[in-house]
SEVO-317785 format. One record per residue: residue in one letter; x, z, y of N, C-alpha, C in turn. Coordinates in steps of 0.1 Angstrom, whole numbers. Last residue first. Layout:
BEGIN
a	X	Z	Y	X	Z	Y	X	Z	Y
...
! end
This chain:
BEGIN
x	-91	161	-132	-86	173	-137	-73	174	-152
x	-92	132	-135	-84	137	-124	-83	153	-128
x	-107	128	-156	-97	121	-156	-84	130	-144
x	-134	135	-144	-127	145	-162	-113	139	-158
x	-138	126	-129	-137	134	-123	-133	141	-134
x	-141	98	-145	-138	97	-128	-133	115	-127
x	-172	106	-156	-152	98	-162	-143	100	-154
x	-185	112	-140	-183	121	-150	-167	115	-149
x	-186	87	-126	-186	97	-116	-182	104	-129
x	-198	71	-145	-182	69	-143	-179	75	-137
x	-224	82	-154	-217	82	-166	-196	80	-157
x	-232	76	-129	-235	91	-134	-224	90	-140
x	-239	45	-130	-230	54	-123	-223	68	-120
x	-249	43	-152	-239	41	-154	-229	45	-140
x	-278	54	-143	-270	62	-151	-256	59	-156
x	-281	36	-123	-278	46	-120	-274	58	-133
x	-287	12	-141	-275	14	-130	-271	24	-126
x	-307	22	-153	-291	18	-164	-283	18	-152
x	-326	19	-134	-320	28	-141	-309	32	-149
x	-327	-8	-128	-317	5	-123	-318	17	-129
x	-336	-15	-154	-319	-21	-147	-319	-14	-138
x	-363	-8	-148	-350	-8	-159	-338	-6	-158
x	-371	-25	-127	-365	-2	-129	-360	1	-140
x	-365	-47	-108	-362	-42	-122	-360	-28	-121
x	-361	-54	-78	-375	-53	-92	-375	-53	-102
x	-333	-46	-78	-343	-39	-68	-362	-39	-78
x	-309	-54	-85	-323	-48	-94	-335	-42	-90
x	-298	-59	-62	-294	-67	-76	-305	-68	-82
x	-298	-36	-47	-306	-47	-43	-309	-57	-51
x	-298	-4	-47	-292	-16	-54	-302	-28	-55
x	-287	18	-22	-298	12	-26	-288	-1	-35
x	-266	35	-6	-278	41	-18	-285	29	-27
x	-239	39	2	-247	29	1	-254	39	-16
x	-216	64	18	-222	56	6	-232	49	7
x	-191	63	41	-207	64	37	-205	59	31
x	-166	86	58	-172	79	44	-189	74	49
x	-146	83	81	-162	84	82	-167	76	70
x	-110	86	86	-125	79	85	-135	82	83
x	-82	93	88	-100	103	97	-102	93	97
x	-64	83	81	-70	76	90	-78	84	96
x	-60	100	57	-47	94	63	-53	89	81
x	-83	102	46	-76	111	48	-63	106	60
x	-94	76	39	-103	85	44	-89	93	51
x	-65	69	22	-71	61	34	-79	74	41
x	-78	86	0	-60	87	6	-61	79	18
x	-97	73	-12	-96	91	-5	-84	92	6
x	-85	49	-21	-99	54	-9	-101	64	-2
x	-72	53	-37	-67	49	-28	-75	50	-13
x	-69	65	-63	-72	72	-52	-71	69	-36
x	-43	47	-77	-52	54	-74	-59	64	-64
x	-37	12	-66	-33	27	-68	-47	36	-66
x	-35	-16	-87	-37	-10	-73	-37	5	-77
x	-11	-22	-112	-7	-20	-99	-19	-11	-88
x	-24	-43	-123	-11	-51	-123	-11	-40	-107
x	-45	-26	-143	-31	-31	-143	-26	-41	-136
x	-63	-25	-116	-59	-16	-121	-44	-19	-127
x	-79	-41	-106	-67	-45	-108	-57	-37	-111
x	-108	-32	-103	-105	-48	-112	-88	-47	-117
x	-120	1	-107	-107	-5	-100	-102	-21	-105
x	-148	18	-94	-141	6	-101	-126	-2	-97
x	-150	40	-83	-149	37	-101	-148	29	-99
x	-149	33	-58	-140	39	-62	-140	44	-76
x	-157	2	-42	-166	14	-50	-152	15	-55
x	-155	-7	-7	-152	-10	-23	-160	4	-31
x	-144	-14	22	-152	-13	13	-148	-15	2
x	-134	-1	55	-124	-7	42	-142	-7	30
x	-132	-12	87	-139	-9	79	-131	-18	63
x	-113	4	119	-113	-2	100	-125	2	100
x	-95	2	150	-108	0	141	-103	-3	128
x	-66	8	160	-72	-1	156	-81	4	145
x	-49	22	178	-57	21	179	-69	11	171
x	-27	31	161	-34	46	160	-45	41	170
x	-23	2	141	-23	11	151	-30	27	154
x	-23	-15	111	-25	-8	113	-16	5	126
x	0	-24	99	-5	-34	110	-13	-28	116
x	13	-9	82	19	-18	92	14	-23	107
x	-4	-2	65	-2	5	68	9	0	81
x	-9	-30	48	-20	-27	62	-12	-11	67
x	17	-29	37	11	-40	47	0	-31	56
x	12	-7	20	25	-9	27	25	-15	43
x	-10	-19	4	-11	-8	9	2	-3	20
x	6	-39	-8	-7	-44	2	-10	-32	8
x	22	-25	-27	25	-31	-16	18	-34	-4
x	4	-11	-42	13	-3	-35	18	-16	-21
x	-31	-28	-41	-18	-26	-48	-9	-15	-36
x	-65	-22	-39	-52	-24	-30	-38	-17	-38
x	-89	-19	-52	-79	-28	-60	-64	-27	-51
x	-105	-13	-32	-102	1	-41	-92	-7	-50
x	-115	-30	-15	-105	-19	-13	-102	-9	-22
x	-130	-49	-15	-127	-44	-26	-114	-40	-27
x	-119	-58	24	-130	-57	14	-128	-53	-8
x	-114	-50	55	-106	-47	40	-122	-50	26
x	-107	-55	90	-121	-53	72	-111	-53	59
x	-95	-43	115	-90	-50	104	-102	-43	90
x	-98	-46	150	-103	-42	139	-100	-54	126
x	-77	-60	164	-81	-44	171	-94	-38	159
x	-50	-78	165	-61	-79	152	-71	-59	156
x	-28	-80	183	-35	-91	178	-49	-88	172
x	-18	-52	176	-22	-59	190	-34	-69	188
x	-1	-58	153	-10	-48	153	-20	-47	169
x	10	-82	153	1	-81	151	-8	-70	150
x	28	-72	181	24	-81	180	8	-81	170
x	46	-49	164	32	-46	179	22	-59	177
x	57	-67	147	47	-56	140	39	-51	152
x	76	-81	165	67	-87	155	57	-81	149
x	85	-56	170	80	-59	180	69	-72	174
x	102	-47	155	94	-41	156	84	-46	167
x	120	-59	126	119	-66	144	103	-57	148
x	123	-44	104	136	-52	112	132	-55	129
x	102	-38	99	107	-32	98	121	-34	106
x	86	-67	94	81	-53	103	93	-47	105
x	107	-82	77	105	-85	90	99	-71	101
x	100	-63	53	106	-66	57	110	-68	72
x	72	-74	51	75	-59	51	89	-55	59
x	76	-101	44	69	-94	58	73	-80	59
x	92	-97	21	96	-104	33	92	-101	46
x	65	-85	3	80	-80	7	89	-80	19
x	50	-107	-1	46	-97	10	61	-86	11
x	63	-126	-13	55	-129	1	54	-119	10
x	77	-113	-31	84	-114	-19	77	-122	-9
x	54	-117	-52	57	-101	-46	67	-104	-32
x	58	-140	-58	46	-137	-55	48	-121	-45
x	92	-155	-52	81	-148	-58	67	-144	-54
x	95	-191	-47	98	-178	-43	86	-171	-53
x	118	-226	-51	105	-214	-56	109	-200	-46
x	137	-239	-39	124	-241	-36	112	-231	-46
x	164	-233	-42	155	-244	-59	138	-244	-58
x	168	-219	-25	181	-228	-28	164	-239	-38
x	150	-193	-35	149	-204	-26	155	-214	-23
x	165	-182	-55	154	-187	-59	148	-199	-48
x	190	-171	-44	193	-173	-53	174	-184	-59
x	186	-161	-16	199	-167	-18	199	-175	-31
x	160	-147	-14	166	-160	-4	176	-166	-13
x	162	-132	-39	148	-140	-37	158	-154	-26
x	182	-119	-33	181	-123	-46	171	-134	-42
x	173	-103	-6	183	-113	-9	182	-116	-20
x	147	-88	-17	144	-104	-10	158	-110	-8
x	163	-72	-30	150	-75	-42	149	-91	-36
x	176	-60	-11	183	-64	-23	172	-72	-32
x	153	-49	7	162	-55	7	170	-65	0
x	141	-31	-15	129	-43	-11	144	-56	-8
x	158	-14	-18	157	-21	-31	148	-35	-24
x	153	-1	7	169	-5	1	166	-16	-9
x	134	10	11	138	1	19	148	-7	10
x	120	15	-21	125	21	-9	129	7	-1
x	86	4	-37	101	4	-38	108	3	-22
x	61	23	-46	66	14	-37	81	16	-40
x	42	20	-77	53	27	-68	63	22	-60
x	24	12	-94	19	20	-83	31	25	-74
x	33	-3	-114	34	13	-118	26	16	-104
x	37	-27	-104	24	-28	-115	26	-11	-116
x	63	-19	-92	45	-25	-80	36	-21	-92
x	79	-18	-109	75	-8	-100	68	-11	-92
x	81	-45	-118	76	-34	-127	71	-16	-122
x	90	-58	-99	78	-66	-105	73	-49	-111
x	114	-46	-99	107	-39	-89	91	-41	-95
x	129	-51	-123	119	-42	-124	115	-35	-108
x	128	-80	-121	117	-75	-129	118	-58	-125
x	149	-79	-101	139	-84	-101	124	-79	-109
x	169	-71	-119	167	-58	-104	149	-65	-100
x	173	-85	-141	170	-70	-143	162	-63	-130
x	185	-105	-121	172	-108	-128	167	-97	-132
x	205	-95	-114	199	-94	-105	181	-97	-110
x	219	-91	-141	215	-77	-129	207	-84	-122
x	223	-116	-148	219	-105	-156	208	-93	-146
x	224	-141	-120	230	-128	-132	219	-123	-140
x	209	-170	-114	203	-160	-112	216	-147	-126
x	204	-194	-127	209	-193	-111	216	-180	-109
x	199	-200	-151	206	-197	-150	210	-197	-139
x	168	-195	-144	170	-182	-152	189	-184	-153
x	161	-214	-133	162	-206	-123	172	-193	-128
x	164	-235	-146	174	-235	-136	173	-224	-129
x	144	-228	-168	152	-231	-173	166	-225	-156
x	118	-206	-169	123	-218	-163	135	-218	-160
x	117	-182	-180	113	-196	-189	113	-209	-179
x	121	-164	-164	131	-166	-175	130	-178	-182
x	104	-160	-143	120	-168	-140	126	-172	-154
x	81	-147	-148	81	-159	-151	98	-167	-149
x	87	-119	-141	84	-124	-151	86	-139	-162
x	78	-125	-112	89	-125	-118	92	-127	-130
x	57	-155	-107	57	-141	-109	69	-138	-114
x	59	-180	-78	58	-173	-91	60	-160	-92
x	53	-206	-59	52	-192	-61	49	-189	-76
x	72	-230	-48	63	-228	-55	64	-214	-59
x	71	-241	-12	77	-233	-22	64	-228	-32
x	57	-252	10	66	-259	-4	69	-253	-11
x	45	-229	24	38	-236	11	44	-244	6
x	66	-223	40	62	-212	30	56	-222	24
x	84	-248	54	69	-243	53	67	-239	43
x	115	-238	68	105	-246	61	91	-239	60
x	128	-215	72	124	-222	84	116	-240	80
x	133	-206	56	118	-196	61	117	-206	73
x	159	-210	49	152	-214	44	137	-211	44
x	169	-188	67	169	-198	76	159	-211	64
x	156	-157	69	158	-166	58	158	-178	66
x	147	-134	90	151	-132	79	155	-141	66
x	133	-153	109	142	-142	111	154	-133	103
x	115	-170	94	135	-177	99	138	-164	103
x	92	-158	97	105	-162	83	118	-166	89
x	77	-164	117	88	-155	121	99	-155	106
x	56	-182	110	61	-183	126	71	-174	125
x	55	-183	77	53	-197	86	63	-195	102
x	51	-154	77	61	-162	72	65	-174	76
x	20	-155	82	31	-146	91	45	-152	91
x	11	-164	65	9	-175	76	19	-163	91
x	16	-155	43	25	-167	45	19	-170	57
x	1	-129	50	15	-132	49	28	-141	49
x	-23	-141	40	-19	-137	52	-7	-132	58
x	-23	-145	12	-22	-158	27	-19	-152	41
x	-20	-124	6	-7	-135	4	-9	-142	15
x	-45	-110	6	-27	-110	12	-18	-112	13
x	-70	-135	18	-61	-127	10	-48	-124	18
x	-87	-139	42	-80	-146	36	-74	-131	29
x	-104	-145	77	-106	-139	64	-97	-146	54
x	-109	-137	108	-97	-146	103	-99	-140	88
x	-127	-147	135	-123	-139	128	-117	-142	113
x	-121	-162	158	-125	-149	161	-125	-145	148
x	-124	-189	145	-112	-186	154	-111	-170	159
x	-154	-191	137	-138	-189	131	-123	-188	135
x	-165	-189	159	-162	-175	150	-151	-179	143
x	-163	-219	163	-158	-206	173	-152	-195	165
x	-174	-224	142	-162	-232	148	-154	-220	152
x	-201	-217	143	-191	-213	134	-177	-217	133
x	-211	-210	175	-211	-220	165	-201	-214	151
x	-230	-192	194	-219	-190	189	-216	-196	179
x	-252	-195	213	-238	-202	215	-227	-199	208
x	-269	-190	187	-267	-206	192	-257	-207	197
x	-263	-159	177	-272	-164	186	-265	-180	189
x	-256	-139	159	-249	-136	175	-254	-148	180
x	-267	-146	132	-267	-130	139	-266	-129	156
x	-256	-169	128	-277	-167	131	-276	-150	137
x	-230	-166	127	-236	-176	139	-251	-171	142
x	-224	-152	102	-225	-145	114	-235	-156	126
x	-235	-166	82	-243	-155	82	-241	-150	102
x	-215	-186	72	-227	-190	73	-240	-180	80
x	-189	-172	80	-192	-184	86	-211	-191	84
x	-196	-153	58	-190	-152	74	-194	-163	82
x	-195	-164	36	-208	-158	40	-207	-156	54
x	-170	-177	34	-183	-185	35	-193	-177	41
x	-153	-148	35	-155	-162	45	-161	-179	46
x	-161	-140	8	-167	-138	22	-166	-147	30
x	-151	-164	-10	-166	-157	-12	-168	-153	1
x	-123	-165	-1	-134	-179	0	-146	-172	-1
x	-115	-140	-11	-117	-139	3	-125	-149	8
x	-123	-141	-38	-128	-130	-31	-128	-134	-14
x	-98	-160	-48	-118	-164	-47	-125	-150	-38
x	-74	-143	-43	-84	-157	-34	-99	-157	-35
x	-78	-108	-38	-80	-123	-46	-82	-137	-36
x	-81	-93	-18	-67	-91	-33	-68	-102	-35
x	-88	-94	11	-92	-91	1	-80	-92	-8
x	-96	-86	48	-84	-92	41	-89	-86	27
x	-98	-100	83	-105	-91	69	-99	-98	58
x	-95	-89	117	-88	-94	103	-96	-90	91
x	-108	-106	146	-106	-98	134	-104	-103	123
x	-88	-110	175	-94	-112	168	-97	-103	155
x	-89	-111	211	-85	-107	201	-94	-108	190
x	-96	-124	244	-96	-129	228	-89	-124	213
x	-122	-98	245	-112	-112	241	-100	-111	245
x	-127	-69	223	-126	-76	235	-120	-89	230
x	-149	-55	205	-143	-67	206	-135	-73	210
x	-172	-41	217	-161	-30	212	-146	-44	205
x	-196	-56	227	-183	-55	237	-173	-46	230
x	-218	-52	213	-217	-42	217	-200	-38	229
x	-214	-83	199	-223	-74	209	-223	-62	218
x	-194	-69	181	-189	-82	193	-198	-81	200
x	-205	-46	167	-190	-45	175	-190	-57	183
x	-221	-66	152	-225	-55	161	-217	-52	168
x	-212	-85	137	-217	-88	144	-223	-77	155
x	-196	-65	118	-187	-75	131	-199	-75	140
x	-226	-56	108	-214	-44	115	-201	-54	125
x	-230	-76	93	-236	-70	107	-231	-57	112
x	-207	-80	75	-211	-88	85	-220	-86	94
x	-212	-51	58	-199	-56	67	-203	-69	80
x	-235	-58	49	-234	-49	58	-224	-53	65
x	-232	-81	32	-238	-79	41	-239	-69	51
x	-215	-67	11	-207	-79	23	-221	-84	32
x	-230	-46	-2	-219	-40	10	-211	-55	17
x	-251	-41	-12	-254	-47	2	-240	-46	8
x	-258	-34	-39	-258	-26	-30	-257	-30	-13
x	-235	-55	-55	-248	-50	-56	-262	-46	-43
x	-217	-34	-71	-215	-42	-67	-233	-46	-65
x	-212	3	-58	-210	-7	-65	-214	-22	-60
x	-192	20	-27	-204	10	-31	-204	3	-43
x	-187	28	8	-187	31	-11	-197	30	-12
x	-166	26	31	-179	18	29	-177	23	15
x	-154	42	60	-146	37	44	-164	35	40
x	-143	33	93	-154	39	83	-149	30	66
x	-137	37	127	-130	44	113	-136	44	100
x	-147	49	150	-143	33	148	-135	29	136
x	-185	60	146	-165	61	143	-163	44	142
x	-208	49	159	-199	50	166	-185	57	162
x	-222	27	136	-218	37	134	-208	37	149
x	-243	11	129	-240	14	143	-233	20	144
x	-234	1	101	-238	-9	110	-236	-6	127
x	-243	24	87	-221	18	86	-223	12	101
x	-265	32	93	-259	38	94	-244	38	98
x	-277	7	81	-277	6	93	-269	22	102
x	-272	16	51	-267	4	58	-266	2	71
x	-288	38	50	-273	43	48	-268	31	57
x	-313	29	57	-307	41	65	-290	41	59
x	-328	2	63	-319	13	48	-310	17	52
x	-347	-16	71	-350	-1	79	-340	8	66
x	-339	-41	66	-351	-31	56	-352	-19	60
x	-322	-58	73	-316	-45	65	-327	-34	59
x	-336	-70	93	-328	-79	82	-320	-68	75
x	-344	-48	111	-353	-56	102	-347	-65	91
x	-319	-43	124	-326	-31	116	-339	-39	105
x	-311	-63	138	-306	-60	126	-311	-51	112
x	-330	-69	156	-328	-77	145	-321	-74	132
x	-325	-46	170	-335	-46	163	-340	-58	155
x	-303	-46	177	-301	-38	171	-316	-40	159
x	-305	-73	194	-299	-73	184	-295	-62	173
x	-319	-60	217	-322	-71	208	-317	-70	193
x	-304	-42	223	-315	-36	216	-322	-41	208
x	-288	-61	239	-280	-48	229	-293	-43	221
x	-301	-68	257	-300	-82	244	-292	-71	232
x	-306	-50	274	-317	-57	264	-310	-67	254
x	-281	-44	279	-287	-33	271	-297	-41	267
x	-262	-69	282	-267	-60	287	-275	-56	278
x	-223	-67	272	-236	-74	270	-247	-65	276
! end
């Protein structure tokens, strides 16, 4: 793009961000590597979205590869990829309709994003993969026992082997090749015959497939040259598995979240997950200063910022 419309748009951004030095900080940041910390509040799915919108300007982009941004929850991923679709188009200018973008940038949970992996390469590993991942009704392990045909499809052992991987995800503890294996035959042979599958062998199966066909894993690690991660500090052992997949020694991150707060704590995300990314990746922390929530309330920030004092305390008693 050339330097005036590059200056253009820096100084569009600088003005729709209030001149807030940490924000426009993440925004031009030249690491292609950055961990975002942040309560809730604070600007961090606005930042994110002028930070895409800056990398596509700035040509760091190229075509047609796309970007991935990926959350724990459904409603989480619908939340940004409304704001995405309504926010980026006014950033990157008329010819860029939201039609478009949405084909440039792909927001969804990590389920969905796994069944839509499962969709084109499942038959590698399950000829019943060679139907559409969404007939199948998804459930939690847990749940096999109170449905009558499944609970007698299924042994003793294999139902045991089931619950307790279920049980070693909610602990934070990835289960070895071996068990994943043995965890998704039980799943093919014995649960899909009856058109259900588990919640956990969505992403299992992919895990799976990476590992088996390495070339399926270039692919998307090719495909997607920056991957957003948004309330990154909920990332379960598995989903942590996944982006560690797709994830290249060339591919841009921005991961966000505030690291006191973990929503998913029980059913699983791990701790320290933020640090251990930073670390693993050489990322480029920044924090976000400002709380926009309460911005005309000094009350309310102040309670804000003392309750952020108070979980920083908790936070750091915990770990010694």
């Amino acid at each position: 793009m050339p330097n005036a419309n590059l200056a253009e748009i820096k100084e569009k951004l600088t003005a729709l961000h209030e001149s807030d030095y940490k924000q426009l900080e993440v925004i031009f940041s030249e690491s292609p590597r950055l961990i975002v910390e942040a309560p809730a509040g604070y600007g961090k799915t606005k930042t994110m979205i002028s930070r895409i919108a800056y990398l596509f300007v700035s040509g760091r982009i190229p075509n047609p590869k796309r970007i991935l941004g990926l959350t724990f929850s459904v409603n989480a991923a619908l939340k940004v990829k409304r704001e995405v679709a309504e926010k980026l188009p006014s950033l990157l200018g008329s010819q860029n309709s939201p039609v478009a973008l949405g084909e440039k940038v792909m927001v969804t949970n990590y389920h969905g994003f796994c069944k839509g992996i499962l969709k084109k390469y499942g038959y590698l590993v399950a000829d019943a993969l060679r139907k559409d991942i969404n007939l199948f009704r998804a459930i939690g392990d847990s749940e096999i026992e109170k449905i009558p045909n499944l609970k007698t499809a299924l042994s003793v052992q294999e139902l045991e082997h089931l619950k307790a991987v279920e049980t070693a995800i909610k602990e934070a503890r990835i289960p070895d090749s071996q068990t994943t294996h043995s965890y998704n035959d039980i799943v093919i042979k014995k649960l899909m015959p009856l058109d259900y599958i588990t919640h956990n062998a969505v992403i299992l199966l992919v895990l799976e497939i990476f590992e088996r066909f390495s070339e399926v894993k270039k692919f998307y690690q090719n495909y997607y040259p920056l991957i957003v991660v948004d309330e990154f500090q909920d990332t379960n052992c598995i989903a942590w598995s996944l982006l560690e997949a797709v994830v290249s020694d060339q591919t841009q991150l921005v991961f966000l979240g505030d690291p006191l707060q973990r929503i998913y704590g029980f059913i699983g995300a791990l701790p320290d997950i933020m640090t251990t990314a930073a670390e693993k990746y050489a990322m480029t922390t920044v924090a976000l200063s400002k709380n926009y929530r309460f911005r005309n309330n000094p009350e309310m920030l102040k309670l804000d910022r003392n309750i952020c004092i108070c979980k920083r305390y908790a936070s750091g008693f915990q770990q010694q």
